[in-house]
N, C-alpha and C positions, 0 to 999 in steps of 0.2 A: 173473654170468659175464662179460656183457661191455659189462654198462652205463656207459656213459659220458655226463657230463653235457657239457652245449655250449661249455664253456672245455676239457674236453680233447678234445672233439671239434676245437676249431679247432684245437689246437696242434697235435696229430697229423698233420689236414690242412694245415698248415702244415710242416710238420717232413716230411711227405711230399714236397708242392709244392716244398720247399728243399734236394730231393736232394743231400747231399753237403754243403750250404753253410747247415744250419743251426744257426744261434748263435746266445744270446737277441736279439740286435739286430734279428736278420734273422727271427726267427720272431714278435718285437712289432711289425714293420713289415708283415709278410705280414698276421697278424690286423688289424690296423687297415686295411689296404685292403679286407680282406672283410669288415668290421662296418662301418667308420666308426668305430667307437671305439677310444679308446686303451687300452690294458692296463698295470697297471703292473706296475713291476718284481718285485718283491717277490712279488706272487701271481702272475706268469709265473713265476719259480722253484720259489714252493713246489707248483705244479703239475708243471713240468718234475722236478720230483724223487718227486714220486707217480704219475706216468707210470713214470719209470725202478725205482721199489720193484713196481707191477705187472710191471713185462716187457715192457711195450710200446714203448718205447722203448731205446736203449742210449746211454751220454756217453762221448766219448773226446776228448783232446784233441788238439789242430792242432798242428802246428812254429811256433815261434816267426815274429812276423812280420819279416820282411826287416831293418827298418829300424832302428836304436841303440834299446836297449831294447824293441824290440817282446816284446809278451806272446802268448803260447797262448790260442787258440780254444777255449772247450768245445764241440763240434760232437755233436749229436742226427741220430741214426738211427732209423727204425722198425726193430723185430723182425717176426719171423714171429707173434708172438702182435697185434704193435699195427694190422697190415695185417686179421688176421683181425676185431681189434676194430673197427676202420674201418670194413668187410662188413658185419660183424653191423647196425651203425646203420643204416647205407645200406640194409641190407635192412628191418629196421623202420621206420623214414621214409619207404622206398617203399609196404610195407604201409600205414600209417598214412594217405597222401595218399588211396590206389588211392578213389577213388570221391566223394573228397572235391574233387581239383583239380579236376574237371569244375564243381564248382557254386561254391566260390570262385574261379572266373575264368570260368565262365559272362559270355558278352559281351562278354571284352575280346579284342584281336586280341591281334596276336603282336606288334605296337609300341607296345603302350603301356608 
């Protein structure tokens, strides 16, 4: 239904995060601030296009940019099915933790 594995979990939540202004630059720059790693090109597309064969997301392109020769943005949007996919995980993860984060952080404050 609405499994989703952790590369399009970030993307989505990427693609979320980057309301209106997301393009693969800006959605491989969002993921590498939230992993630490780099993603590359090639599998951020061919996920970005198995995102958009689900329905979870949608591509449209930008106006050309200002400048001599500037080229069109592909810009990603979530749909109403990719927002509910988002939920569903978030609701599973929070299941998943419920009883479990007490005893892996067991001990540590809130600044470590």
């Amino acid at each position: 239904m609405y499994e989703l594995t952790k590369h399009e979990e970030y993307i989505l939540l990427s693609v979320c995060k980057l309301s209106g202004n997301a393009y693969i630059v800006t959605i491989r720059k969002e993921i590498s601030e939230l992993t630490g790693k780099s993603i590359n090109y090639g599998s951020l597309c061919n996920t970005l296009y198995s995102l958009v064969r689900k329905g979870y997301i949608i591509s449209t392109e930008s106006q050309p940019q200002a400048q001599k020769g500037g080229r069109r943005k592909v810009l990603y949007n979530l749909t109403k099915e990719g927002i509910k996919a988002l939920r569903h995980t978030y609701e599973v993860q929070k299941q998943a933790w419920e009883g479990v984060s007490r005893i892996v952080f067991a001990g540590e404050s809130r600044d470590d």
